[in-house]
PDB file of N, CA, C and O in Angstrom:
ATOM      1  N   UNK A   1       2.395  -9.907  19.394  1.00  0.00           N
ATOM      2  CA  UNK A   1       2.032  -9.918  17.989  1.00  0.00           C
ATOM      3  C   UNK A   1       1.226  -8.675  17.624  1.00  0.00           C
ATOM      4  O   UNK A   1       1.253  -8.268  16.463  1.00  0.00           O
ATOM      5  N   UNK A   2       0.413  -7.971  18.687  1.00  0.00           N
ATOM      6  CA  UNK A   2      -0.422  -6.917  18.165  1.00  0.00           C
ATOM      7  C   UNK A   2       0.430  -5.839  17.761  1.00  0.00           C
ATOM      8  O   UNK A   2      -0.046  -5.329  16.746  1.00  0.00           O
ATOM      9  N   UNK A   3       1.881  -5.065  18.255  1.00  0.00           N
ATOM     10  CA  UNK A   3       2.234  -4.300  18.595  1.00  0.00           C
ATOM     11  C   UNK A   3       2.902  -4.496  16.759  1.00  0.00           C
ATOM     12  O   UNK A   3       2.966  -3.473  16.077  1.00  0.00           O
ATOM     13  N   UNK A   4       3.254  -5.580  16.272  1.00  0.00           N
ATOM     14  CA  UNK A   4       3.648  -5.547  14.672  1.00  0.00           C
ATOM     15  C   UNK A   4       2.413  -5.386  14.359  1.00  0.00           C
ATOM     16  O   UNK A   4       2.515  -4.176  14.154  1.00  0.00           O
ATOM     17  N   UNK A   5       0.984  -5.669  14.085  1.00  0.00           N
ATOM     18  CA  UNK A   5      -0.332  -5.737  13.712  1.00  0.00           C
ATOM     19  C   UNK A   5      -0.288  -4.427  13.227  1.00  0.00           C
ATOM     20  O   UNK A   5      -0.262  -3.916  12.108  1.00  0.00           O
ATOM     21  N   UNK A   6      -0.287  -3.944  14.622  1.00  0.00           N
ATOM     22  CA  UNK A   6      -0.530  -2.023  14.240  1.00  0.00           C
ATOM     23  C   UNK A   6       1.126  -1.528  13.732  1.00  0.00           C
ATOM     24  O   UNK A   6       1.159  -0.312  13.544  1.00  0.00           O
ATOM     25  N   UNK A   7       2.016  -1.988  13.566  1.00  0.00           N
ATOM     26  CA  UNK A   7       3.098  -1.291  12.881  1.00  0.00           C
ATOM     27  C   UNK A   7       3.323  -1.646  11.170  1.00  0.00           C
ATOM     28  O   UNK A   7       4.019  -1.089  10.321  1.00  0.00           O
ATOM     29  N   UNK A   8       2.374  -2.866  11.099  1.00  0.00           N
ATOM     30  CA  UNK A   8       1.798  -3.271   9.759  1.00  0.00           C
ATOM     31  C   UNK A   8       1.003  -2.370   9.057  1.00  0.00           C
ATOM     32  O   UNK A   8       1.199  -1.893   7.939  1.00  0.00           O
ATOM     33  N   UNK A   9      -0.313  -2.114  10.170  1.00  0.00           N
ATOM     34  CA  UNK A   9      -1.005  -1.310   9.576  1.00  0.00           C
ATOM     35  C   UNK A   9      -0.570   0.312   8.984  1.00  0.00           C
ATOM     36  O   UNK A   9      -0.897   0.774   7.891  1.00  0.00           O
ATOM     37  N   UNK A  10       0.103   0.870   9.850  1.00  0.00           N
ATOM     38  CA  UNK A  10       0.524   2.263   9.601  1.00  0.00           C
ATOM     39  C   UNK A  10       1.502   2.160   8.744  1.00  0.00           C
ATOM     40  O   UNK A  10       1.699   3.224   8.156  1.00  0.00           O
ATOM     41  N   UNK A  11       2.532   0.887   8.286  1.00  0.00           N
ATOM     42  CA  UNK A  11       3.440   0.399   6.860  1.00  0.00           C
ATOM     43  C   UNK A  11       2.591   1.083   5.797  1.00  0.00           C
ATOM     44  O   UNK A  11       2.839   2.105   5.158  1.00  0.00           O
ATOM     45  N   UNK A  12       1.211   0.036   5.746  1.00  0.00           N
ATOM     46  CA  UNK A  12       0.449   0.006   4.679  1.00  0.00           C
ATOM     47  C   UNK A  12      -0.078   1.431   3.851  1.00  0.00           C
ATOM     48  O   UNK A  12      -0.060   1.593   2.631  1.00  0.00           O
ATOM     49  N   UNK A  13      -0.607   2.526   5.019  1.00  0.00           N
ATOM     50  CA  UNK A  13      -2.098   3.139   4.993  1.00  0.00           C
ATOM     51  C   UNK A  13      -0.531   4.586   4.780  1.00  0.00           C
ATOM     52  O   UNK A  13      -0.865   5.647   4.252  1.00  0.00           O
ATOM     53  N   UNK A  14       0.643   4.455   5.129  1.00  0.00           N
ATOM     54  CA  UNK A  14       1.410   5.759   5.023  1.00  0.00           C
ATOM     55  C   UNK A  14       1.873   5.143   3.036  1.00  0.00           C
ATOM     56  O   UNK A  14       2.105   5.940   2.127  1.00  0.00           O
ATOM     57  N   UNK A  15       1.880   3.857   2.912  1.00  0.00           N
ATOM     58  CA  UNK A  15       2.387   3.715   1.095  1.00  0.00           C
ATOM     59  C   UNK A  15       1.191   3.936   0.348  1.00  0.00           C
ATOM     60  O   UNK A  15       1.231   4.400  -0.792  1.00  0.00           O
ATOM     61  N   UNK A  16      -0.240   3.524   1.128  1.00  0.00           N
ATOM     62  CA  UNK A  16      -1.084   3.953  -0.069  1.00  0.00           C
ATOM     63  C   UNK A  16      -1.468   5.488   0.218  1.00  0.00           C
ATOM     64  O   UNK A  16      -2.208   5.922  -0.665  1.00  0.00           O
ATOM     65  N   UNK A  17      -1.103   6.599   1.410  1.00  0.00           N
ATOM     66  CA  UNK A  17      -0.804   7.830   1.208  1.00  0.00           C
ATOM     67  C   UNK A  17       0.204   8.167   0.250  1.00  0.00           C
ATOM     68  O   UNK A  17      -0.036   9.121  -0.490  1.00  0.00           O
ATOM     69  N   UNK A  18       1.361   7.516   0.122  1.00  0.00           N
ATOM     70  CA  UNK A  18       2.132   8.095  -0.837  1.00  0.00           C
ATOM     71  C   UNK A  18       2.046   7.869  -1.926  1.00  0.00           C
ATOM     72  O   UNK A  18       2.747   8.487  -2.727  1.00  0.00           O
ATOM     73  N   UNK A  19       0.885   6.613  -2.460  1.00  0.00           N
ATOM     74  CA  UNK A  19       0.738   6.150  -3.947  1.00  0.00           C
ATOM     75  C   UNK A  19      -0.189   7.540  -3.941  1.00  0.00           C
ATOM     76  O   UNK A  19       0.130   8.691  -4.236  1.00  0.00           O
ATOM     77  N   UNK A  20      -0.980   7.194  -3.661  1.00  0.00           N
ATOM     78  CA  UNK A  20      -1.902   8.590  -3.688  1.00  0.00           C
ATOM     79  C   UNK A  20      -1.545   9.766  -3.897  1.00  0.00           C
ATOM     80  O   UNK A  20      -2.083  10.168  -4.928  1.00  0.00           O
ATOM     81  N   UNK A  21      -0.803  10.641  -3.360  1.00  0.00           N
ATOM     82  CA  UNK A  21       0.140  11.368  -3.593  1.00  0.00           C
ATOM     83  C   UNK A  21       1.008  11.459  -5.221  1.00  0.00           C
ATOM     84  O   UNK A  21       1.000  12.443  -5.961  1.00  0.00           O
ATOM     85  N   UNK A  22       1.451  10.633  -5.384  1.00  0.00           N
ATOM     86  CA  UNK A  22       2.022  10.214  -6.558  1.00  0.00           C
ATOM     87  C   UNK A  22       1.225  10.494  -7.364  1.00  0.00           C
ATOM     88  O   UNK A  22       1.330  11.444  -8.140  1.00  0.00           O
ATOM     89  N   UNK A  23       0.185   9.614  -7.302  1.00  0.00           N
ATOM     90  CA  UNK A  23      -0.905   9.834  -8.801  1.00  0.00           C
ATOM     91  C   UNK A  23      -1.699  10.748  -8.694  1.00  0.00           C
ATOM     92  O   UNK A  23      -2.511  10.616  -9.609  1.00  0.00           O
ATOM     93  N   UNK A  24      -2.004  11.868  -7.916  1.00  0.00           N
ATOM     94  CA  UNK A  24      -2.408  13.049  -8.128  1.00  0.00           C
ATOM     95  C   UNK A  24      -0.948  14.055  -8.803  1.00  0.00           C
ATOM     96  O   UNK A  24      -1.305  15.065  -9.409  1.00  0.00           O
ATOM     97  N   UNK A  25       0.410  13.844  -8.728  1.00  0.00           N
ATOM     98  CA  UNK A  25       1.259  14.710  -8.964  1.00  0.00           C
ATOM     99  C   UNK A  25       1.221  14.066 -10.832  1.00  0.00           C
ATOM    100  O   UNK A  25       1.159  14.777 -11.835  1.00  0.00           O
ATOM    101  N   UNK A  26       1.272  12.835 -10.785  1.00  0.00           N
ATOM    102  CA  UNK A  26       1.024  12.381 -12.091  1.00  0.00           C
ATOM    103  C   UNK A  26      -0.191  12.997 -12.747  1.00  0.00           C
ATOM    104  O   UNK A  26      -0.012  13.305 -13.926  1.00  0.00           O
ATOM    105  N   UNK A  27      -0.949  13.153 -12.429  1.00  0.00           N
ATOM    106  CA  UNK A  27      -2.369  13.722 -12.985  1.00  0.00           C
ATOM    107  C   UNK A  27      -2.415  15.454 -13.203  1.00  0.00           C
ATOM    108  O   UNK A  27      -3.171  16.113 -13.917  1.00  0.00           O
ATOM    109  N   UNK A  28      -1.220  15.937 -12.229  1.00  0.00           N
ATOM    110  CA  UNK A  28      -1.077  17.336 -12.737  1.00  0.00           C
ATOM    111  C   UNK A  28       0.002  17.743 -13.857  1.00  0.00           C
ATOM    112  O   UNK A  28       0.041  18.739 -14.580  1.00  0.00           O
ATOM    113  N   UNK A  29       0.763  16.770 -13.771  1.00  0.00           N
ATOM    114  CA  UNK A  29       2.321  16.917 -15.167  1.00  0.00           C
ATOM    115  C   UNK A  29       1.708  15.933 -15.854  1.00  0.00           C
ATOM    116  O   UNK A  29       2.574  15.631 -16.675  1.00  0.00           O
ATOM    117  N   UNK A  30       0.663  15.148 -16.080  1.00  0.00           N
ATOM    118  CA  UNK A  30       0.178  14.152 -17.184  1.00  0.00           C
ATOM    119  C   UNK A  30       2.118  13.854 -17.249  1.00  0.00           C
ATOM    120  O   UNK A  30       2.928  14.372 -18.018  1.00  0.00           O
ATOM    121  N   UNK A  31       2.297  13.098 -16.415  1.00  0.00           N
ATOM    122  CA  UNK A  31       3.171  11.834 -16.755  1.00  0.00           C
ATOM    123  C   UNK A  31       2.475  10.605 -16.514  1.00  0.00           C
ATOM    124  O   UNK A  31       1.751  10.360 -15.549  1.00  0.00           O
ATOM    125  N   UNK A  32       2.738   9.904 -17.410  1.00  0.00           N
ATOM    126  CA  UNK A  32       1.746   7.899 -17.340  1.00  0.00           C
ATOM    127  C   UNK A  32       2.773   7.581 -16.596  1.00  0.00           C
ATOM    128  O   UNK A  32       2.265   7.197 -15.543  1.00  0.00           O
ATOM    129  N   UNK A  33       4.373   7.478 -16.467  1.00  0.00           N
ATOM    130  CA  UNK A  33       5.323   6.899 -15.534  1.00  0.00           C
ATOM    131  C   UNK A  33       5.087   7.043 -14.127  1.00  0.00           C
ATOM    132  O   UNK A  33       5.137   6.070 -13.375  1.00  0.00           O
ATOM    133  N   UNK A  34       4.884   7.969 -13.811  1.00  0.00           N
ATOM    134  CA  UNK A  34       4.505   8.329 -12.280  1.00  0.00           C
ATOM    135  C   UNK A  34       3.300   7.748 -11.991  1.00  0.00           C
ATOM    136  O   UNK A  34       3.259   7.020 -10.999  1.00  0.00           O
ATOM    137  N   UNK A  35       2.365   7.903 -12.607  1.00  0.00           N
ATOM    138  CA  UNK A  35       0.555   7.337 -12.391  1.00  0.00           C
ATOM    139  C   UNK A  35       0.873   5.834 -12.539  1.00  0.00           C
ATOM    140  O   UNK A  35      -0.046   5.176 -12.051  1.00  0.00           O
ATOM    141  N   UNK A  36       2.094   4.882 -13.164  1.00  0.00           N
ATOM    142  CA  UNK A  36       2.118   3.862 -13.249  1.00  0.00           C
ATOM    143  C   UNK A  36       2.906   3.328 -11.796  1.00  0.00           C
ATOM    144  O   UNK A  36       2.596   2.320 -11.162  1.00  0.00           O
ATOM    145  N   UNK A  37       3.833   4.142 -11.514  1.00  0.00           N
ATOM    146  CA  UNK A  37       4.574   3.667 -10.131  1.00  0.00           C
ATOM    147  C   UNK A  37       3.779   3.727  -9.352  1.00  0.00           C
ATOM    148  O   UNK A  37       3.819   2.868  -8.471  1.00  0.00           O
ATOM    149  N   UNK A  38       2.725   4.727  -9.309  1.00  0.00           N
ATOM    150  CA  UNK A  38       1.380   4.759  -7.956  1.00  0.00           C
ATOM    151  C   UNK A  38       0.871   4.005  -8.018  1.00  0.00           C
ATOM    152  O   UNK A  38       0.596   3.665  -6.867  1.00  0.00           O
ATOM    153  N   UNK A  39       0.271   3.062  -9.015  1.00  0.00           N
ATOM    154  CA  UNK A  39      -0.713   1.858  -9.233  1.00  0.00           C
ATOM    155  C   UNK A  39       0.169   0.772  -8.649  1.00  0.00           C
ATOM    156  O   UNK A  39      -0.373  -0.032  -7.890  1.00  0.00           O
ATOM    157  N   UNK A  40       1.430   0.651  -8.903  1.00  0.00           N
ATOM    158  CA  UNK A  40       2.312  -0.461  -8.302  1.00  0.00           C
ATOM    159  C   UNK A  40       2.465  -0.368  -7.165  1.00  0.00           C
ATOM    160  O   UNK A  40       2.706  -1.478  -6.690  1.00  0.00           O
ATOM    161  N   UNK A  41       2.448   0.672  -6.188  1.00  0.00           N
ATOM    162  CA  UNK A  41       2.904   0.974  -4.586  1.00  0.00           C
ATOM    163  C   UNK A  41       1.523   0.944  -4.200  1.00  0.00           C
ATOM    164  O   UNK A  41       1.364   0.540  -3.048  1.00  0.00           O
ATOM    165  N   UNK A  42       0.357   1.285  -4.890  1.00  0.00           N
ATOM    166  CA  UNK A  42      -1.570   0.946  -3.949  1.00  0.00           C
ATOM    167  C   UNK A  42      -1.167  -0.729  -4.269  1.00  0.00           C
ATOM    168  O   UNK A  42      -1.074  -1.438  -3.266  1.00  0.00           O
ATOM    169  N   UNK A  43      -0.957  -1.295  -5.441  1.00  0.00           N
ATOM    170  CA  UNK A  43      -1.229  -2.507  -5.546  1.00  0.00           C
ATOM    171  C   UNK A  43      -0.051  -3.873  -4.289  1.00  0.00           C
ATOM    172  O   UNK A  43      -0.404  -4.888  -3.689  1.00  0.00           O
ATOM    173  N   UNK A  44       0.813  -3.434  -4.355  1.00  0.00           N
ATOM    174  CA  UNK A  44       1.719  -3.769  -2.917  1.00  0.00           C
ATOM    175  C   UNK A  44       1.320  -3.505  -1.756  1.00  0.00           C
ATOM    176  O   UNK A  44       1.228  -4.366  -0.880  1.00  0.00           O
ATOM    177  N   UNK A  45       1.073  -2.468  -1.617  1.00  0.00           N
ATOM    178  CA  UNK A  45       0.093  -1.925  -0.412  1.00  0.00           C
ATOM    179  C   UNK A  45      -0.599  -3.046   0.017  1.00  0.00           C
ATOM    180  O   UNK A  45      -0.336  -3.811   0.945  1.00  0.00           O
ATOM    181  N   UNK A  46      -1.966  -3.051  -1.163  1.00  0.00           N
ATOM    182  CA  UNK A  46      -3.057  -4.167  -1.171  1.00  0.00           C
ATOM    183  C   UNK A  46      -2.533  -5.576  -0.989  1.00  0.00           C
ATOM    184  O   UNK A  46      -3.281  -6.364  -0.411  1.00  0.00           O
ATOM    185  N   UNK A  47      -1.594  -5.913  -1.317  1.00  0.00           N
ATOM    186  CA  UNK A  47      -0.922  -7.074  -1.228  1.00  0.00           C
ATOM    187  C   UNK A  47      -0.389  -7.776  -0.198  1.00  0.00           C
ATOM    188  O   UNK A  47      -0.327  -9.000  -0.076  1.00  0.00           O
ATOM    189  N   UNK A  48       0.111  -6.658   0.766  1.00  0.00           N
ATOM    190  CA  UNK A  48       1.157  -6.870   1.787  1.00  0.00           C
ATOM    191  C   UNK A  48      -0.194  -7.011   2.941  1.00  0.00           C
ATOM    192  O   UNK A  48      -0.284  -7.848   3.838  1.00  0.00           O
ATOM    193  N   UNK A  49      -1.328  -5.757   2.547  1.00  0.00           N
ATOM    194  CA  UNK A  49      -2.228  -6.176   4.169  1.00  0.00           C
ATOM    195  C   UNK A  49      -2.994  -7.526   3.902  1.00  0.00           C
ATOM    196  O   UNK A  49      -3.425  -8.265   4.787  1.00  0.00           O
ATOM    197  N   UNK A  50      -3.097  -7.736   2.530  1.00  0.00           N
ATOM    198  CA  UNK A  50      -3.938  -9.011   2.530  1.00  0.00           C
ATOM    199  C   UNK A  50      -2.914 -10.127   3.345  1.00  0.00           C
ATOM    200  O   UNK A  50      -3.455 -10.811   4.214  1.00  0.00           O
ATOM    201  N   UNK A  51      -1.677 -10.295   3.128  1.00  0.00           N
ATOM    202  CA  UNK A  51      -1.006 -11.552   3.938  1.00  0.00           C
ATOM    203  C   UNK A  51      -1.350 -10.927   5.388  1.00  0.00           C
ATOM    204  O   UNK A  51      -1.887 -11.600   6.268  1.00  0.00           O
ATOM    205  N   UNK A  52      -0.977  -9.540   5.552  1.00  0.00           N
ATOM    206  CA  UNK A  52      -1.002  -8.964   7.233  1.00  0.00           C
ATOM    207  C   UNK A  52      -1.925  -9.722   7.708  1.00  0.00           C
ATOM    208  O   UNK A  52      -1.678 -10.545   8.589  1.00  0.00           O
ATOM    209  N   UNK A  53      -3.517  -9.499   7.024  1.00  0.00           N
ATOM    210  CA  UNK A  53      -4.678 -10.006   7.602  1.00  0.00           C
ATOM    211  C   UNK A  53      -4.561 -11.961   7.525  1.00  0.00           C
ATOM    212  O   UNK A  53      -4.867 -12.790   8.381  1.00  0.00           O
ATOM    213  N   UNK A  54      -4.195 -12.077   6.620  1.00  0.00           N
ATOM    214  CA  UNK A  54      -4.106 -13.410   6.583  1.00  0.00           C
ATOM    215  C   UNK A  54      -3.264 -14.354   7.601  1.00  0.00           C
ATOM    216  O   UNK A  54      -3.634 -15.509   7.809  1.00  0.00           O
ATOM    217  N   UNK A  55      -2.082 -13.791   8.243  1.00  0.00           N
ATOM    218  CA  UNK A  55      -1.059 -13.899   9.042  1.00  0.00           C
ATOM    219  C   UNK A  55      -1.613 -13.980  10.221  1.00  0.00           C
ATOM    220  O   UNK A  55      -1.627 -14.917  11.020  1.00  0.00           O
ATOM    221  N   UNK A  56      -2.311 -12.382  10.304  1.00  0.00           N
ATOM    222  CA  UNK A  56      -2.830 -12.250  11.585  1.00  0.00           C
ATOM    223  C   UNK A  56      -3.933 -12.925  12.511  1.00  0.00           C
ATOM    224  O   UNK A  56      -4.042 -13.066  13.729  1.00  0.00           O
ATOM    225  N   UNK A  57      -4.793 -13.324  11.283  1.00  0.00           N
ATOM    226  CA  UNK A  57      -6.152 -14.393  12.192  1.00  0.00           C
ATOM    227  C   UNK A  57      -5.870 -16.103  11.595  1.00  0.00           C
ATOM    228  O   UNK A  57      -6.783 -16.928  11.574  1.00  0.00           O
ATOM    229  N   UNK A  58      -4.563 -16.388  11.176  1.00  0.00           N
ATOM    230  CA  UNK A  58      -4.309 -17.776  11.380  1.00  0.00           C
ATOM    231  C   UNK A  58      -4.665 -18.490  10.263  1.00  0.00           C
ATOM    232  O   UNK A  58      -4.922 -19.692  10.328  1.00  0.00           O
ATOM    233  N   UNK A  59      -4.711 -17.700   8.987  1.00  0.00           N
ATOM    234  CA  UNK A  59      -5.087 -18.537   7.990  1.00  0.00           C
ATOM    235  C   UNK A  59      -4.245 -18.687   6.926  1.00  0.00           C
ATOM    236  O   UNK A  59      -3.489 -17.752   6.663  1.00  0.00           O
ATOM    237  N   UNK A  60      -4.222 -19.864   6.138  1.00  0.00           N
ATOM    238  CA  UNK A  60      -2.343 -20.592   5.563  1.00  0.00           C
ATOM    239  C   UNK A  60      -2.992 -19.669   4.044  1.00  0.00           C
ATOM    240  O   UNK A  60      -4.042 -19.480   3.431  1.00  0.00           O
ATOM    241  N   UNK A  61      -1.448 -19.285   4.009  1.00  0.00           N
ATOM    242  CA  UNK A  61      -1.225 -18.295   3.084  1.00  0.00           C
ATOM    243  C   UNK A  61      -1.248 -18.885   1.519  1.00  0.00           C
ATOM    244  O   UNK A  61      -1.064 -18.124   0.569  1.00  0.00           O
TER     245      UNK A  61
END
C-alpha cells in the first residue's frame, strides 16, 4: 500500500505544480479562463489527497 501512498503523493504535488504554473501564465496574458482552470486542477488536487489521506490511515470516506 505505501508504494501507491507515495505514487499518490507525487499525482498530487506534480497537478498542483501545474495549476500553479497555469495561473501564473494566466496572470501574465490576464486571461480569467486559464486562472479559472488553475483554481479547478489546485482544487482536485486538494480533493484527491484529502481521500489519499483519508484512505490511507483507515478512515470511512
Amino acid at each position: 500500500m505505501l508504494p501507491l501512498g507515495i505514487l499518490l503523493v507525487f499525482v498530487v504535488v506534480a497537478l498542483v505544480g501545474w495549476a500553479l504554473q497555469l495561473m501564473q501564465s494566466a496572470i501574465d496574458q490576464g486571461e480569467f479562463s486559464l486562472m479559472l482552470a488553475g483554481c479547478m486542477v489546485c482544487s482536485a488536487a486538494v480533493g484527491l489527497a484529502t481521500v489519499m489521506v483519508m484512505t490511507l490511515s483507515g478512515l470511512p470516506l
